[in-house]
C-alpha positions as CSV (number, residue, x, y, z in Angstrom):
1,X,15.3,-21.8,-47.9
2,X,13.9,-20.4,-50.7
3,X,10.0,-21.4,-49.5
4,X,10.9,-19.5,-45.9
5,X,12.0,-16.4,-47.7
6,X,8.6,-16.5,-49.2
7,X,7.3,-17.6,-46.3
8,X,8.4,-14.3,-44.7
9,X,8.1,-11.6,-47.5
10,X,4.5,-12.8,-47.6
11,X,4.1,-12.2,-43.9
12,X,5.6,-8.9,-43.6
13,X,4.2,-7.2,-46.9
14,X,0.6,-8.6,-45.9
15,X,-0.5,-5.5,-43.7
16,X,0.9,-3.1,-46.4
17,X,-1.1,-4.9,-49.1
18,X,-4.1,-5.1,-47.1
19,X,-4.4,-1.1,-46.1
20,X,-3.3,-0.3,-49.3
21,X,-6.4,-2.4,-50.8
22,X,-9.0,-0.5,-48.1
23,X,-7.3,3.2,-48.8
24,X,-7.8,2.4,-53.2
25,X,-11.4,0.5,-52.9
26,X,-13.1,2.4,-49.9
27,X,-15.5,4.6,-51.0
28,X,-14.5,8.2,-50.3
29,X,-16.5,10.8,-48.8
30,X,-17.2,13.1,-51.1
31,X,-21.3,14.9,-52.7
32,X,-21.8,14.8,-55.7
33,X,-20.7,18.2,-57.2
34,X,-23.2,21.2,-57.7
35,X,-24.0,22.6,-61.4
36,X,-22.4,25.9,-59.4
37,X,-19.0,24.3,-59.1
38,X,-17.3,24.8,-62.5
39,X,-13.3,25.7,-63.0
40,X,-15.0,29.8,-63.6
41,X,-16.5,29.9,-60.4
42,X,-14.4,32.2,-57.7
43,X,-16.4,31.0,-54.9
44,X,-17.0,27.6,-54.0
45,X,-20.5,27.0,-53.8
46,X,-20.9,25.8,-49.8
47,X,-22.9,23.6,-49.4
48,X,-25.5,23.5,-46.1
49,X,-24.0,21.0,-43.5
50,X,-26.5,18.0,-43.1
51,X,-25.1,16.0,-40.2
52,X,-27.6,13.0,-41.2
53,X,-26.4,12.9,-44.5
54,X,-22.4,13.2,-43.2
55,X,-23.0,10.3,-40.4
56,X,-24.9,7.9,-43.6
57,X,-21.5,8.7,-45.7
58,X,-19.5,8.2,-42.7
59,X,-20.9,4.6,-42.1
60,X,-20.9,3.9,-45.7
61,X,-17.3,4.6,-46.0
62,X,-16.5,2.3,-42.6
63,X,-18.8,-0.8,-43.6
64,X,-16.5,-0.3,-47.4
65,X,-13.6,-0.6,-46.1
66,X,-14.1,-3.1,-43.3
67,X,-15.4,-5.3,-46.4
68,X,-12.7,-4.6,-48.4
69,X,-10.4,-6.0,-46.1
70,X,-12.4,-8.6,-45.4
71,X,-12.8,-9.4,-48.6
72,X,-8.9,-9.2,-49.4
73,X,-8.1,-11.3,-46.1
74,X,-10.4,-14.0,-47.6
75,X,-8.6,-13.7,-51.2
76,X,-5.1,-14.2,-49.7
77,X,-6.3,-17.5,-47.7
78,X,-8.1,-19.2,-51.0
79,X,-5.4,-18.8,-53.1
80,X,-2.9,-20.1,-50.8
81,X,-5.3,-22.6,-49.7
82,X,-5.6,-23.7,-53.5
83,X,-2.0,-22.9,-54.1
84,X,-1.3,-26.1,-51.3
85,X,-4.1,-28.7,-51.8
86,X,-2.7,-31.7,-53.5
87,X,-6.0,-32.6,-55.4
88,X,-8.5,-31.0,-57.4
89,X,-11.0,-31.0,-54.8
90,X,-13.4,-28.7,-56.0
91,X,-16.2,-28.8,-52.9
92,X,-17.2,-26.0,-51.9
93,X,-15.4,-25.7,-48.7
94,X,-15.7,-22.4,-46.1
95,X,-12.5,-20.1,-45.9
96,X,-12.6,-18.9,-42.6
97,X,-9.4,-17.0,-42.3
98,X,-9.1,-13.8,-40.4
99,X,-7.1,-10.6,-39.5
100,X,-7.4,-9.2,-35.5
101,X,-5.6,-6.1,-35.3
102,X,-5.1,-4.8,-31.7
103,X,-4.1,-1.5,-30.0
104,X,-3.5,-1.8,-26.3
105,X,-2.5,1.1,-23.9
106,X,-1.7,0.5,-20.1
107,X,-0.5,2.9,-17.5
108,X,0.2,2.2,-13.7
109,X,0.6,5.0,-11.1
110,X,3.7,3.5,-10.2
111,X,4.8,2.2,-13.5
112,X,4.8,4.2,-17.2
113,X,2.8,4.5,-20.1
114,X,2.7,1.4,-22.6
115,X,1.7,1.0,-25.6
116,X,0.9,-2.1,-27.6
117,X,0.2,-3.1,-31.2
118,X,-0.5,-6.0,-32.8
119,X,-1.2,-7.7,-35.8
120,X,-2.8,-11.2,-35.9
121,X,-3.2,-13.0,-39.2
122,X,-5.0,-16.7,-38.6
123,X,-4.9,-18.4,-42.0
124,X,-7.5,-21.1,-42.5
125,X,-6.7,-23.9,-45.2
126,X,-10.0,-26.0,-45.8
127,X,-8.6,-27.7,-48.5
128,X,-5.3,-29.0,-47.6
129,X,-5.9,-32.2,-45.0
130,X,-8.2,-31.7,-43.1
131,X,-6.5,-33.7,-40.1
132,X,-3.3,-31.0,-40.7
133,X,-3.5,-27.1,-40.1
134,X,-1.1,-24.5,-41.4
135,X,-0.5,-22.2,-38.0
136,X,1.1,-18.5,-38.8
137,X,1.1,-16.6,-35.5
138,X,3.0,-13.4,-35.1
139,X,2.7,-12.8,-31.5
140,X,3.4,-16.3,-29.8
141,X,3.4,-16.0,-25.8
142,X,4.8,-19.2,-24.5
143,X,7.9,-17.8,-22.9
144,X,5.3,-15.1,-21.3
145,X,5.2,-14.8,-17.7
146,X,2.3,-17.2,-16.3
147,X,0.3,-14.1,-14.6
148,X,0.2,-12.5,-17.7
149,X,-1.2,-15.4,-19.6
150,X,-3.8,-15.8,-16.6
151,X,-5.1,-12.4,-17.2
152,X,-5.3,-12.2,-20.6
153,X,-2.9,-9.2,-21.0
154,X,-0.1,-11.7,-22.5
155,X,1.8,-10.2,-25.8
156,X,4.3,-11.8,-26.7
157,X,6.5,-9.8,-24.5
158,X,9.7,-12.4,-24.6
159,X,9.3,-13.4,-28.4
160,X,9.9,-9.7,-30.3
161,X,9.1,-8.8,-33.7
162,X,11.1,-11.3,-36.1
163,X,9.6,-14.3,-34.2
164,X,7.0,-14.9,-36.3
165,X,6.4,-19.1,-35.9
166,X,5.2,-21.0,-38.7
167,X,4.2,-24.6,-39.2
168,X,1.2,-27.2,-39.1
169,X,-0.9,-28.9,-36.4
170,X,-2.5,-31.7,-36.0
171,X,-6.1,-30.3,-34.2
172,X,-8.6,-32.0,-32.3
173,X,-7.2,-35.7,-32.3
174,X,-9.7,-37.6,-29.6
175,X,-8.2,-40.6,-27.3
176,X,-11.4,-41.4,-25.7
177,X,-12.4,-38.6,-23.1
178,X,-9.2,-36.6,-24.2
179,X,-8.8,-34.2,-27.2
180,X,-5.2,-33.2,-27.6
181,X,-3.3,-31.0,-30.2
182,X,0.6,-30.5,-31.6
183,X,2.3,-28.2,-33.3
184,X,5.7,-28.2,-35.1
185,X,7.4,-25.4,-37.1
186,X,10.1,-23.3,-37.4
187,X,10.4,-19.6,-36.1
188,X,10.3,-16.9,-39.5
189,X,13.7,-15.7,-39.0
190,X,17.6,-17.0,-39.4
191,X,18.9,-18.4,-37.7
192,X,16.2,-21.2,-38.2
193,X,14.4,-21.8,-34.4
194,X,12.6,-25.3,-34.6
195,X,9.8,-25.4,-32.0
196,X,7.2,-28.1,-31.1
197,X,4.5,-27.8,-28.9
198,X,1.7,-30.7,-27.6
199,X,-1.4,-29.9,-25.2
200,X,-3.7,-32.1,-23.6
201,X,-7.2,-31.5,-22.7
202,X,-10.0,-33.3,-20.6
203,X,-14.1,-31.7,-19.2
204,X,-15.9,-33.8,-17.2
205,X,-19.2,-32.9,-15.6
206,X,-18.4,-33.4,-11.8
207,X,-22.5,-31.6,-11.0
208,X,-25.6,-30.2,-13.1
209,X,-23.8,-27.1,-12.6
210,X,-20.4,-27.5,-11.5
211,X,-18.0,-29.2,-14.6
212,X,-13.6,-29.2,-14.6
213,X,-11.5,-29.3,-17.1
214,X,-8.0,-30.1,-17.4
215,X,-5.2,-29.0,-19.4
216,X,-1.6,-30.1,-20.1
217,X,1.0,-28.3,-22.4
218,X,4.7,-28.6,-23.6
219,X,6.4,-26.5,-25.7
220,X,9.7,-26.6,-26.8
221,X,12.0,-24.4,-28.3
222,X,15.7,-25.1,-29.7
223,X,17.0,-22.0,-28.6
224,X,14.8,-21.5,-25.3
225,X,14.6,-25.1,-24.3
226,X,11.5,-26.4,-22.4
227,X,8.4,-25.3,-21.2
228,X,5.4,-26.7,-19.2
229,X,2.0,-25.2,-18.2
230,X,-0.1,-27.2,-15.9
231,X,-4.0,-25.9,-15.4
232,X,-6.9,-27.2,-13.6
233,X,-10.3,-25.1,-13.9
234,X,-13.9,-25.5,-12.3
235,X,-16.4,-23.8,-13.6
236,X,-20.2,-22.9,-12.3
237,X,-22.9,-21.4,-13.8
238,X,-24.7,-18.9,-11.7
239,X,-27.7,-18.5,-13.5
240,X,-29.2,-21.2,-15.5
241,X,-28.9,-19.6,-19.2
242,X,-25.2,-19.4,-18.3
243,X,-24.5,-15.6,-18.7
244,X,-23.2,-15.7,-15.6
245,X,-20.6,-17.8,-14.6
246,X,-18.1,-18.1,-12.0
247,X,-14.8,-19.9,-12.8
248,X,-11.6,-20.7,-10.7
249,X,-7.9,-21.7,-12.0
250,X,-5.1,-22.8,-10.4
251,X,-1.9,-23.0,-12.7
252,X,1.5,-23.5,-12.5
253,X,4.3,-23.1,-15.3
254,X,8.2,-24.3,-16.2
255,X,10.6,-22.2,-18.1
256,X,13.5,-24.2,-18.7
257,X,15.0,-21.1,-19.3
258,X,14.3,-19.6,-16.4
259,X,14.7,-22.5,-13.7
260,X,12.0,-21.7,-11.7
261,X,8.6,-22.7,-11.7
262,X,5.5,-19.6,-11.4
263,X,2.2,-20.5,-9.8
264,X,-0.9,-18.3,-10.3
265,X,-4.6,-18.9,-8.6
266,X,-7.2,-17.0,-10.0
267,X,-10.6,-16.4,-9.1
268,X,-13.4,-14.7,-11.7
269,X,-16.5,-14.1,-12.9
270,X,-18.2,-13.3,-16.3
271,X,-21.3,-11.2,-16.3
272,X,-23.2,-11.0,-20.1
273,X,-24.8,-8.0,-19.0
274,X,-26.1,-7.1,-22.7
275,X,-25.9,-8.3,-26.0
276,X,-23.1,-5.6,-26.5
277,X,-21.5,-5.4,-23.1
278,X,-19.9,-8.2,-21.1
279,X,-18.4,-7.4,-17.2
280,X,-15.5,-9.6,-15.6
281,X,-13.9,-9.4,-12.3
282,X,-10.6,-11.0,-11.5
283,X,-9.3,-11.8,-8.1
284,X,-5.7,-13.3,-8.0
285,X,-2.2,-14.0,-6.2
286,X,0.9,-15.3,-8.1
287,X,4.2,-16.5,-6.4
288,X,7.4,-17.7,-8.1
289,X,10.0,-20.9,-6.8
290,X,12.9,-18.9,-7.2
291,X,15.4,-18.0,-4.2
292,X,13.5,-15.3,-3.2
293,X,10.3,-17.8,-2.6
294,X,7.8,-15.1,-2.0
295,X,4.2,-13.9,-3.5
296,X,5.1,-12.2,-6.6
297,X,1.6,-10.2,-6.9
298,X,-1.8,-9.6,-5.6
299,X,-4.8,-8.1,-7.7
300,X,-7.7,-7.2,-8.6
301,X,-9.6,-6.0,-11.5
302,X,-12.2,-5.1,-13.1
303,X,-13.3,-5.0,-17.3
304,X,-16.0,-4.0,-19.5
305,X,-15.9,-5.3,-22.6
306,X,-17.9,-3.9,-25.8
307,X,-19.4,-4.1,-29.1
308,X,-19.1,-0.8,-30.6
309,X,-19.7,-2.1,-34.1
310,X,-21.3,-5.0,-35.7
311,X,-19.1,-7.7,-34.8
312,X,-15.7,-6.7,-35.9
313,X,-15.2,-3.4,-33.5
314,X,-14.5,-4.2,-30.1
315,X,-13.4,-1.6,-27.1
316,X,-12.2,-2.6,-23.9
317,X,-11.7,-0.4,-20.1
318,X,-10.0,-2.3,-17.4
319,X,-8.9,-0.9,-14.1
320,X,-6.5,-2.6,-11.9
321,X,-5.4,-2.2,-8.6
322,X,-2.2,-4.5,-8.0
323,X,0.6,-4.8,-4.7
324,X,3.1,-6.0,-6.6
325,X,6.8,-7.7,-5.1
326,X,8.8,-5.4,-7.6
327,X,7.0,-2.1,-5.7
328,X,7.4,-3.9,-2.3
329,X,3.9,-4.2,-2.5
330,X,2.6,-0.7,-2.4
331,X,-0.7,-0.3,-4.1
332,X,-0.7,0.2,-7.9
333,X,-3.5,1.5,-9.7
334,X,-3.5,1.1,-13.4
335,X,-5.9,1.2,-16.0
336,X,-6.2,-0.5,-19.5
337,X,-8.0,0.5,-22.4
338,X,-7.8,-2.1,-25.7
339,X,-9.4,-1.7,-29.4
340,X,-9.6,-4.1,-31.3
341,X,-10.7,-5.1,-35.0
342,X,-11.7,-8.4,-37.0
343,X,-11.4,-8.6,-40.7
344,X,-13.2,-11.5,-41.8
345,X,-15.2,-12.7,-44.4
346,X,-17.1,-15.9,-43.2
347,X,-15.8,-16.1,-39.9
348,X,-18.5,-14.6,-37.5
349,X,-16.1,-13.1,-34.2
350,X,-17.5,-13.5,-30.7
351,X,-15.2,-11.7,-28.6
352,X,-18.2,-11.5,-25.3
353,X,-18.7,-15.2,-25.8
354,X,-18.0,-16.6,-22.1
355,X,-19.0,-20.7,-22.1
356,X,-18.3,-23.5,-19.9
357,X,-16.9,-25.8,-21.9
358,X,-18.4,-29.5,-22.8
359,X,-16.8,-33.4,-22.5
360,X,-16.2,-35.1,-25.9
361,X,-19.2,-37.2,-26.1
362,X,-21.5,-34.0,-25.6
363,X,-20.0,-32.1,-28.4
364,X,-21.1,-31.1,-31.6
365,X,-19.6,-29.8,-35.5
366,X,-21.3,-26.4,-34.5
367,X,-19.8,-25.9,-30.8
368,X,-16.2,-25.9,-32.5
């Protein structure tokens, strides 16, 4: 008891210890003071406005404090990564935790303005077994609705803020042309939630261009019962560098919960148009088993996704145009716009990174 009140002081006071350390250590924006600006002087001397000179402070201040955090982020993962290893391994082992904090804002013509935030902390524990990972994730979406996992826009909407799950996994175990992983844990809060979760994964080449992959999970919570998500996915490479690829899925998923099962096909397409910009365009239908046994939605959608700075600022634009089942499928046009931010010290974030994935035998150390 006393290690999951830890557990969850630590996870809640993180955020709040990490700005506090960027608002002490950034470096503020302020010149140096004149030989005219003593405690006598009834004026302030004004300075002439350089707006070179404010834009070079300006982007001095940002890269400070983006490293600070960084820096702090990285701190918090070696000592708790030192604090658990069992031995006195002293290699020199890579930290490669990491904070994502995300601001989302939707609004629909027919639906209202929402607003999402969200903090991700991914803790990375070299030296504690390497065969065992410690998994802390704030906004778990397993009792999300399948569409929204589909489309990326998934947030954790059924699990609300208390239902931080923590616990270990055992990651990448191989069974010949299968990789599979599984999680157990507890949710953060009391009354204490056990949850486990397994997923099974297979690629196989079927063409030089064409390749499918597989993927089998089950979740299961005590206090939400069973889950299943079932997904098939082909993807193609339209140009021969693969920074254009065209990828379908067809998924279907069982909430004990909710007795019913949801069924999504998706059709899409990633365009690398830059190395700063990446385009994708979604075309999809989603139905449900329930009594109603009707189409649930259709869409489509488009999203530029980019860049803005270094590799830790991202911005995101997404308009939508849906004919949902709950407007009796009058058109709804929407649009999204996400930010989002990495905090990481040796972790190098890829967020326009769109790959077809690889069978076993064809991967390598550096393609994980």
């Amino acid at each position: 008891m006393n290690t999951l009140n830890s557990i969850s002081f630590f996870y809640i006071s993180l955020p709040l210890c990490l700005f506090y350390t960027v608002a002490i250590q950034a470096a503020p924006i302020i010149d140096k003071p004149t030989k005219n600006d003593t405690a006598t002087d009834l004026v302030p001397y004004a300075a002439p406005i350089d707006d070179a000179n404010t834009q070079h402070h300006m982007k001095l201040w940002i890269d400070n404090s983006q490293q600070s955090m960084s820096d702090s982020v990285h701190n918090i993962g070696e000592y708790i990564d030192q604090g658990l290893a069992k031995d006195d391994d002293k290699a020199k082992l890579t930290n490669r935790s990491y904070l994502r904090i995300r601001y989302r804002s939707i609004y629909s013509h027919r639906g209202k303005l929402e607003n999402d935030f969200k903090v991700y902390f991914k803790l990375d524990l070299p030296h504690v077994k390497r065969d065992w990972k410690l998994i802390l994730d704030s906004e778990p979406s397993d009792y999300d609705s399948l569409e929204s996992k589909q489309r990326g826009i998934a947030s954790g909407s059924k699990t609300q803020a208390g239902n931080t799950i923590g616990g270990f996994r055992l990651q990448d175990a191989q069974f010949g042309n299968w990789t599979s992983d599984f999680d157990i844990g507890v949710k953060i809060k009391l009354p204490l939630d056990p949850f486990t979760k397994a997923r099974l994964s297979r690629v196989d080449n079927i063409s030089q261009n064409w390749t499918t992959q597989f993927d089998q999970e089950l979740f299961y919570y005590h206090s939400k019962g069973l889950g299943s998500l079932t997904q098939i996915s082909g993807f193609y490479a339209l140009t021969p560098d693969h920074k254009n690829i065209f990828r379908t899925t067809t998924s279907a998923q069982y909430l004990q919960q909710d007795d019913k099962w949801e069924l999504v096909q998706q059709l899409n397409i990633y365009q690398r148009a830059t190395e700063k910009d990446l385009f994708e365009y979604s075309l999809g239908i989603s139905a449900d088993t329930d009594e109603i046994k009707e189409v649930t939605n259709y869409w489509v959608s488009a999203e530029w996704k980019r860049r803005v700075y270094k590799h830790w600022l991202y911005l995101a634009a997404r308009p939508q145009l849906e004919f949902p089942r709950d407007y009796n499928y009058h058109a709804n046009l929407g649009i999204m716009i996400e930010l989002e931010m990495f905090f990481s010290k040796n972790r190098k974030i890829d967020e326009l990174g769109r790959y077809i994935p690889k069978p076993v035998k064809q991967r390598t150390i550096t393609d994980k």
